[in-house]
C-alpha positions in Angstrom: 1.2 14.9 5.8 -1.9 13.6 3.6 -3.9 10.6 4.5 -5.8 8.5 1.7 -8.7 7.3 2.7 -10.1 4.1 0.7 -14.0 3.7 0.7 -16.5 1.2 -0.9 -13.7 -1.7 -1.3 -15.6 -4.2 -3.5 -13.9 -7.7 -2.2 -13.1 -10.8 -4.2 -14.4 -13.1 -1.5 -17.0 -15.2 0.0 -19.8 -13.4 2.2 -19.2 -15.1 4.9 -15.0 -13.3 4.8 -16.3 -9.4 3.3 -18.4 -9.3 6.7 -14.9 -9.1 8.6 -12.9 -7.0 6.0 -12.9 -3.4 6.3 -15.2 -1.1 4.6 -13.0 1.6 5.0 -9.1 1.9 5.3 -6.5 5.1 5.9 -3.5 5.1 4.4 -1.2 7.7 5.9 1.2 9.0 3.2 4.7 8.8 4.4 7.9 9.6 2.4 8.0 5.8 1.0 4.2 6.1 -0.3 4.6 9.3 -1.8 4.5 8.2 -5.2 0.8 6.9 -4.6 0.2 10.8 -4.9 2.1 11.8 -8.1 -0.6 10.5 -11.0 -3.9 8.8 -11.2 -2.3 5.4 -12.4 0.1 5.0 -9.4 -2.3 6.0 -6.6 -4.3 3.3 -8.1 -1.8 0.8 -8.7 -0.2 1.8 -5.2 -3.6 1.6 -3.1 -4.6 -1.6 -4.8 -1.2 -3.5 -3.3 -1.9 -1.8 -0.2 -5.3 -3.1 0.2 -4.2 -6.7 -0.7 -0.7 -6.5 1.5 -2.4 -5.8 4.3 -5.6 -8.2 4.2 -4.7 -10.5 2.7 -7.6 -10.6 -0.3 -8.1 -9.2 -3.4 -10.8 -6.6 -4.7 -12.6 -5.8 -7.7 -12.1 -1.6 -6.8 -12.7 0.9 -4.3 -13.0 4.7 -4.2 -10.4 7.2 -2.4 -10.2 10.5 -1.4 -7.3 12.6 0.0 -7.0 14.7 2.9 -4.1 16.6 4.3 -3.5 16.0 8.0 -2.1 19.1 10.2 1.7 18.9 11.3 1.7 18.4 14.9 3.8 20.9 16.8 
């Protein structure tokens, strides 16, 4: 499995909110986020709805980097 890991989110928000958001956020890559992977424009699009889904607030960018994760077993 790969992991993306999103660094140096840059948050549409007041001060007072970007001191509780995350600085840093994994995504593990499962079968239904797969197509984050397949070209530049789709990780971006993909991780940019992610990052909004799950806080709530939107962002100006952010940096990523992928890893692969060894299979357990």
């Amino acid at each position: 499995m790969k992991r993306i890991i999103v660094t140096d989110i840059e948050w549409d928000a007041p001060k007072s909110v970007v001191k509780r958001l995350p600085n840093r956020i994994v995504i593990d890559v499962t079968p239904d986020k797969e197509y984050m992977l397949e070209d530049v424009h789709d990780e971006a699009e993909g991780v940019s709805n992610y990052i909004s889904d799950q806080t709530g607030w939107c962002h100006y960018g952010f940096c990523t980097d992928v890893e692969e994760v060894p299979d357990e077993g």
